[in-house]
Backbone as ProteinMPNN parsed JSONL, in Angstrom:
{"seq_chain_A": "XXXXXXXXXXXXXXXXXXXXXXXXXXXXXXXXXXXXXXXXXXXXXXXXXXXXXXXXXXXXXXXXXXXXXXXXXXXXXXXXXXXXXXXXXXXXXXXXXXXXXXXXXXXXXXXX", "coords_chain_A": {"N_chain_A": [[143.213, 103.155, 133.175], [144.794, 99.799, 132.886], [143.35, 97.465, 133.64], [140.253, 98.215, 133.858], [137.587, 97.29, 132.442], [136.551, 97.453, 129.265], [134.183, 99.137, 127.267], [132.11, 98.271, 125.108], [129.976, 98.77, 123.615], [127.765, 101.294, 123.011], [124.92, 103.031, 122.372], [123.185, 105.925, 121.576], [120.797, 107.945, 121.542], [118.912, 110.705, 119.796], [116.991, 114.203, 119.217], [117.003, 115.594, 115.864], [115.534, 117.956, 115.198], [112.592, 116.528, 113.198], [113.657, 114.018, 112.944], [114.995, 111.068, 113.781], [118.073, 110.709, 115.951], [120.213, 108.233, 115.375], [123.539, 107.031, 117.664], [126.156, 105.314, 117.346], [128.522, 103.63, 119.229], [131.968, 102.035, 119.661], [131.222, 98.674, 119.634], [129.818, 97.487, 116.715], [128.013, 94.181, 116.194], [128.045, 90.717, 116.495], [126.185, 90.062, 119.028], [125.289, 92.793, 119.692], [123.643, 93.644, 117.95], [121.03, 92.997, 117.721], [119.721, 95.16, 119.58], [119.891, 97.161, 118.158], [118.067, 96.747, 115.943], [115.865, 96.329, 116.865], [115.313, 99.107, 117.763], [115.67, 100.458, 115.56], [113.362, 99.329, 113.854], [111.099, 99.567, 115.425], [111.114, 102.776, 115.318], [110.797, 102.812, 112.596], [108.387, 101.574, 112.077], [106.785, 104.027, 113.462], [107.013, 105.61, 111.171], [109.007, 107.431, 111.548], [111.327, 109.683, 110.821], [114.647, 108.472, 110.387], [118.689, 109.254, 111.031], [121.443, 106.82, 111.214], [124.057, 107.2, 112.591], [127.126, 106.347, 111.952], [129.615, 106.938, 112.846], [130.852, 106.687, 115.677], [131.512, 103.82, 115.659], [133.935, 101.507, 116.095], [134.443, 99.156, 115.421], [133.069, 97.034, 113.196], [130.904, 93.826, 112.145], [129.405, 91.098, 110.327], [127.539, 90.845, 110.694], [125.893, 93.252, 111.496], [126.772, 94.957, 109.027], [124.615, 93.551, 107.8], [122.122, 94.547, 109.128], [122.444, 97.111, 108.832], [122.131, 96.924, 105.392], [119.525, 96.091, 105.686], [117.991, 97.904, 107.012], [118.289, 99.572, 104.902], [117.142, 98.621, 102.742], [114.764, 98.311, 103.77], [113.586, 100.93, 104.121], [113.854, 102.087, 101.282], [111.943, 100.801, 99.915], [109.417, 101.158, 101.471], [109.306, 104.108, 101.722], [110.63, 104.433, 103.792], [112.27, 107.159, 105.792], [115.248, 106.844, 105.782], [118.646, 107.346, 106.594], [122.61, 106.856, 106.328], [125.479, 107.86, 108.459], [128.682, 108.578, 107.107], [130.315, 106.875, 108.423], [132.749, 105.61, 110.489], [136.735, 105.004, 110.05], [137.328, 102.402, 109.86], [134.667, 101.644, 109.37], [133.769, 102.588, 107.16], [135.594, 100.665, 105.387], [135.206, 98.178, 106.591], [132.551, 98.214, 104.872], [133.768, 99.134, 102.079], [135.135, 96.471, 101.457], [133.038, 94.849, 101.405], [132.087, 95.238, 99.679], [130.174, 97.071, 99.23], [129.469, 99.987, 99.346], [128.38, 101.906, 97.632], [125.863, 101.723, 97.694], [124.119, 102.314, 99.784], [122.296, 104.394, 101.968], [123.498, 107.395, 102.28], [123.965, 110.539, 104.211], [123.123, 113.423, 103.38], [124.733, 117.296, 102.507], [122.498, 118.17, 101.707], [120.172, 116.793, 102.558], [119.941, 116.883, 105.462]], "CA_chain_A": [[143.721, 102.006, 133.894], [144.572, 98.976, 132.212], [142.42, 96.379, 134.021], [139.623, 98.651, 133.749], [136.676, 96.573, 132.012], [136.771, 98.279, 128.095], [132.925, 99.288, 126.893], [132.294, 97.616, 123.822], [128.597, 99.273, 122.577], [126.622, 102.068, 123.222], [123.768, 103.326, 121.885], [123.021, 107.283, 121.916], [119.309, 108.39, 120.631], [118.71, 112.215, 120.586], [116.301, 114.077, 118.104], [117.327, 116.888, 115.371], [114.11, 118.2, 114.406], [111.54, 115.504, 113.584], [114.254, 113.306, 113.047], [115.602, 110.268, 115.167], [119.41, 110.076, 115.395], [121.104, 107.161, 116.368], [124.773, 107.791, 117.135], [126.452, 103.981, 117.762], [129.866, 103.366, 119.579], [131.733, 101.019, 120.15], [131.477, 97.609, 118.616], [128.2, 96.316, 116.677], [128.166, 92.794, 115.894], [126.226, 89.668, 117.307], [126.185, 90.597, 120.381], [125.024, 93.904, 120.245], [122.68, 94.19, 116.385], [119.464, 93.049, 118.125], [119.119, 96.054, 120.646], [119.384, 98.099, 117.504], [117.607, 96.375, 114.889], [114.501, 96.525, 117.317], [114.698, 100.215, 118.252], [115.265, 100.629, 114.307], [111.819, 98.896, 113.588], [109.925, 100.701, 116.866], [111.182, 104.319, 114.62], [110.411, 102.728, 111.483], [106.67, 101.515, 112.588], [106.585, 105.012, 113.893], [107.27, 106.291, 110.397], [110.079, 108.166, 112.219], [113.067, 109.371, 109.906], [116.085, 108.13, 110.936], [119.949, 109.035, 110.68], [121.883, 106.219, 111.986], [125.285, 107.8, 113.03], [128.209, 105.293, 112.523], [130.935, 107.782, 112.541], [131.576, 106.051, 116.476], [131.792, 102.432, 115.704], [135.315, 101.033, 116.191], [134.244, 97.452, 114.438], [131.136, 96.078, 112.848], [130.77, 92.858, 111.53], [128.84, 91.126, 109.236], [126.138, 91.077, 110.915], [126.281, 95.067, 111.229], [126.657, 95.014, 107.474], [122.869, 92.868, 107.538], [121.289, 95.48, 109.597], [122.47, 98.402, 108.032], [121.395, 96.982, 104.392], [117.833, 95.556, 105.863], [117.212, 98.735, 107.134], [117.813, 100.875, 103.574], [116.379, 98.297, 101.765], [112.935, 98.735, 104.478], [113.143, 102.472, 103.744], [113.706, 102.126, 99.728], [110.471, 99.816, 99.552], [108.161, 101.814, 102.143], [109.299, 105.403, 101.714], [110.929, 105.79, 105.03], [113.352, 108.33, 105.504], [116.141, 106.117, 106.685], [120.076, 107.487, 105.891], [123.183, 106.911, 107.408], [126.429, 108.739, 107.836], [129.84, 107.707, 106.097], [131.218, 106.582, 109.429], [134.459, 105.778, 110.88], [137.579, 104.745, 109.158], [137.096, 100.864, 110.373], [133.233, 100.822, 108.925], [134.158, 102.65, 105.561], [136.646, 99.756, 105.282], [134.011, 96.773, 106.475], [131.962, 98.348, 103.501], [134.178, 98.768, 100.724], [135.502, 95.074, 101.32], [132.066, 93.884, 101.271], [131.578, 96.235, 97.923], [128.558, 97.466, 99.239], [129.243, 101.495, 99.988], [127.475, 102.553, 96.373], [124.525, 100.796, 97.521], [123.915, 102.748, 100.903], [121.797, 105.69, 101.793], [124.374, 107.814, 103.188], [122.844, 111.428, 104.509], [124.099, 114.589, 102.625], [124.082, 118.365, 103.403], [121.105, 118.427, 101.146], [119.312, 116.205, 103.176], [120.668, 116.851, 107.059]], "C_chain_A": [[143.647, 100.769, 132.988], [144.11, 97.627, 132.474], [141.031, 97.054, 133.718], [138.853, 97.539, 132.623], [136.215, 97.927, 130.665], [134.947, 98.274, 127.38], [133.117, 98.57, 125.732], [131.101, 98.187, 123.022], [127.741, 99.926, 123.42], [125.602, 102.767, 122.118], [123.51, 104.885, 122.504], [121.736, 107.563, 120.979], [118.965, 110.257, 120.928], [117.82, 113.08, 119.049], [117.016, 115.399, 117.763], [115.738, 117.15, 114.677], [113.165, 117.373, 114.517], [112.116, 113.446, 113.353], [115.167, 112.74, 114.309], [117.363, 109.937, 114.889], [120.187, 109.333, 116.276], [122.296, 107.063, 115.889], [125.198, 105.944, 117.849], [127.869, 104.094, 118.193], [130.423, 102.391, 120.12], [132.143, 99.52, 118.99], [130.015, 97.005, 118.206], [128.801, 94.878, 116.033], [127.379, 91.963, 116.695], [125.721, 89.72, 118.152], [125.445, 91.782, 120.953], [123.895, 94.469, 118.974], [121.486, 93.951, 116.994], [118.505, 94.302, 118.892], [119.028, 97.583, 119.374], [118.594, 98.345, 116.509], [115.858, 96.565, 115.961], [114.413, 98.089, 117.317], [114.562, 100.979, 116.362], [114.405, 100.601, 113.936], [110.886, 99.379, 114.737], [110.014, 102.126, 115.451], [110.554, 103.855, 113.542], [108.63, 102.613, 111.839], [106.066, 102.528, 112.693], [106.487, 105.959, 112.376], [108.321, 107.645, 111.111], [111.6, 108.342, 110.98], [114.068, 109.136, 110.832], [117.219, 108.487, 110.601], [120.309, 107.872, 111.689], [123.352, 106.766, 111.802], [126.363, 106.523, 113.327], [129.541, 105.441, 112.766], [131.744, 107.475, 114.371], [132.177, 104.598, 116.722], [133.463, 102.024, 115.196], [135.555, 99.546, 115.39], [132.784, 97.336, 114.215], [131.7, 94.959, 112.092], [129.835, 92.632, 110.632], [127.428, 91.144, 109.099], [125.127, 92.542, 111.332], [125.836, 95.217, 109.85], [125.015, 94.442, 107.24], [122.144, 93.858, 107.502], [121.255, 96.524, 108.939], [121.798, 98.318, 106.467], [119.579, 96.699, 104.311], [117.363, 96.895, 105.887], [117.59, 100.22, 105.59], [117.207, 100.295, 102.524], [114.278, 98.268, 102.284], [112.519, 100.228, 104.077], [112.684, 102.681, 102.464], [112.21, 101.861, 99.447], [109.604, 100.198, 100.123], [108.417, 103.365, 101.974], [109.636, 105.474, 103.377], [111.827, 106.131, 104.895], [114.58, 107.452, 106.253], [117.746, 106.604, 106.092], [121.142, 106.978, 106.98], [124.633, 107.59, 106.86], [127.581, 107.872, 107.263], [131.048, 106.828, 107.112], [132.653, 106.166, 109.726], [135.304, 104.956, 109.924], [137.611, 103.11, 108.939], [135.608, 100.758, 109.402], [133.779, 101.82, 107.352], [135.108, 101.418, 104.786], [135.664, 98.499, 104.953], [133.099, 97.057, 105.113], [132.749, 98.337, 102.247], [135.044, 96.958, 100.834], [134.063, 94.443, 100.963], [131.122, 94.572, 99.908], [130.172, 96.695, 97.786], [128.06, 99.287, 99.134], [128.361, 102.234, 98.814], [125.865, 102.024, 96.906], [123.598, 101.375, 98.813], [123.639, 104.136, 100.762], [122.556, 106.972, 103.101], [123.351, 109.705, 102.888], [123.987, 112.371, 103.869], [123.537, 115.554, 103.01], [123.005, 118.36, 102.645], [119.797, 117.529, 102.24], [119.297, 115.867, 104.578], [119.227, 117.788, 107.486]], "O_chain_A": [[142.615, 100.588, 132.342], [144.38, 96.703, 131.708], [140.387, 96.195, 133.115], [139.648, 96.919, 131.916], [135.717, 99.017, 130.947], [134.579, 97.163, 126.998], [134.25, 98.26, 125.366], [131.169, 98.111, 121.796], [127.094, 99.418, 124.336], [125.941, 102.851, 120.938], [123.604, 105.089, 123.715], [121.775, 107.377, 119.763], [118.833, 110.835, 122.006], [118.011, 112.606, 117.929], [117.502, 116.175, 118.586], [115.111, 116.523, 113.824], [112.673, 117.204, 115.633], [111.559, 112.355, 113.471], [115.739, 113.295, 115.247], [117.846, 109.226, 114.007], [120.657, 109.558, 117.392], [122.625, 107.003, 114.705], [124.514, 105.474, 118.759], [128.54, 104.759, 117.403], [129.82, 101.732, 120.967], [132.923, 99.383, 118.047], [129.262, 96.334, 118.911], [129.899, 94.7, 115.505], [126.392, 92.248, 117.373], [124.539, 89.375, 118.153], [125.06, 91.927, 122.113], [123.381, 95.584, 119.062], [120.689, 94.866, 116.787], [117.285, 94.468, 118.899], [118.409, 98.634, 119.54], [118.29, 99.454, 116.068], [114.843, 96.981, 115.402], [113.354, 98.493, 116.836], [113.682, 101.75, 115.982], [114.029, 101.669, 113.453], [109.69, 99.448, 114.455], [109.03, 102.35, 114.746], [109.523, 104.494, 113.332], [107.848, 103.563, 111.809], [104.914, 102.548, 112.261], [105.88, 107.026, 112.46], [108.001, 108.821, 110.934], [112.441, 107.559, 110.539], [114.187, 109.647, 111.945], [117.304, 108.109, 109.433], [119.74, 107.793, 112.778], [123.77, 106.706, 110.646], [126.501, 105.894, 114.376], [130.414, 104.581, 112.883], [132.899, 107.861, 114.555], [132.984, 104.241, 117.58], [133.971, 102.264, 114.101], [136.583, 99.052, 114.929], [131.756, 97.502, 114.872], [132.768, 95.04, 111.485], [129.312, 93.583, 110.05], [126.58, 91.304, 108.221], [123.903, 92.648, 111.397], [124.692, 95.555, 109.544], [124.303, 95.047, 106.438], [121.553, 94.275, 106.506], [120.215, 96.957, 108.443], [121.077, 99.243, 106.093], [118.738, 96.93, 103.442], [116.51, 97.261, 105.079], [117.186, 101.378, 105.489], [116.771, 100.916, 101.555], [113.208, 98.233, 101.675], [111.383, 100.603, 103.786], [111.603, 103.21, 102.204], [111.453, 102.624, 98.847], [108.547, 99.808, 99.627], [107.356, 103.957, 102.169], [109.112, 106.293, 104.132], [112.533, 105.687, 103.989], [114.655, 107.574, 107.476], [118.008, 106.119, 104.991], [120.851, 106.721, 108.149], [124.994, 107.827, 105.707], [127.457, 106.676, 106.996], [132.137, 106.345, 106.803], [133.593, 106.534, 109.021], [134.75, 104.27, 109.065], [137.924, 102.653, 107.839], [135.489, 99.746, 108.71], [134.236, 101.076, 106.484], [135.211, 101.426, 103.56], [135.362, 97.97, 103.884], [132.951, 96.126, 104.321], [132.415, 97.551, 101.36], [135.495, 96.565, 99.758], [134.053, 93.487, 100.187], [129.994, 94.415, 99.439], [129.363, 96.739, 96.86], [126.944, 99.772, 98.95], [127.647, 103.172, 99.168], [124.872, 102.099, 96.182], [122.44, 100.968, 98.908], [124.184, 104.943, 100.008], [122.244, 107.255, 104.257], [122.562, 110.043, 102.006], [125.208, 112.222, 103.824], [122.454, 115.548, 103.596], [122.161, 118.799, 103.426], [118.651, 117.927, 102.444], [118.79, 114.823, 104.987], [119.058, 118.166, 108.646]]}, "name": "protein", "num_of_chains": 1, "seq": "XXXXXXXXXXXXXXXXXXXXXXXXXXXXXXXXXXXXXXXXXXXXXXXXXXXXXXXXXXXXXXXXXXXXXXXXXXXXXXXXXXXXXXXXXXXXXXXXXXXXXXXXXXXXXXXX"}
């Protein structure tokens, strides 16, 4: 229906093993980076590995782009297990414009 009220961000948490994977959809940006940047730092505290799953996000912004580098530069510097996947065609995009995708700990079958 096209009045229908259009979701804009969800949040999906579900575990593979001893890992936490957060699957995002949707739209992150200012609006919506705080509810994940906390449950990020709860897992991290936890020493919890993380995938963060961005292969549903329809837009991120730049403040998306923050979160995602805070949290591989928190992993790099403490040893946590933090990766994420190569996500959708929109956030492969927001990254190579912002010439960052070499710089990101994207998860491989070696390490799934």
């Amino acid at each position: 229906m096209p009045n229908e009220p259009q979701e804009t961000f969800r949040l999906e948490e579900r575990r593979d093993g001893d890992r936490a994977v957060l699957a995002l959809h949707g739209e992150l940006d200012l609006a919506t980076v705080d509810g994940v940047r906390a449950r990020l730092d709860a897992l991290r505290a936890e020493r919890t590995p993380v995938v963060l799953d961005l292969d549903g996000l329809e837009f991120m912004d730049s403040t998306g782009i923050r979160l995602v580098l805070q949290a591989a530069q928190d992993g790099a510097g403490t040893g946590w297990d933090f990766t994420i996947t190569r996500g959708s065609y929109a956030v492969r995009r927001v990254f190579e414009a912002a010439h960052i995708e070499d710089r990101l700990p994207y998860i491989t079958e070696t390490n799934r």
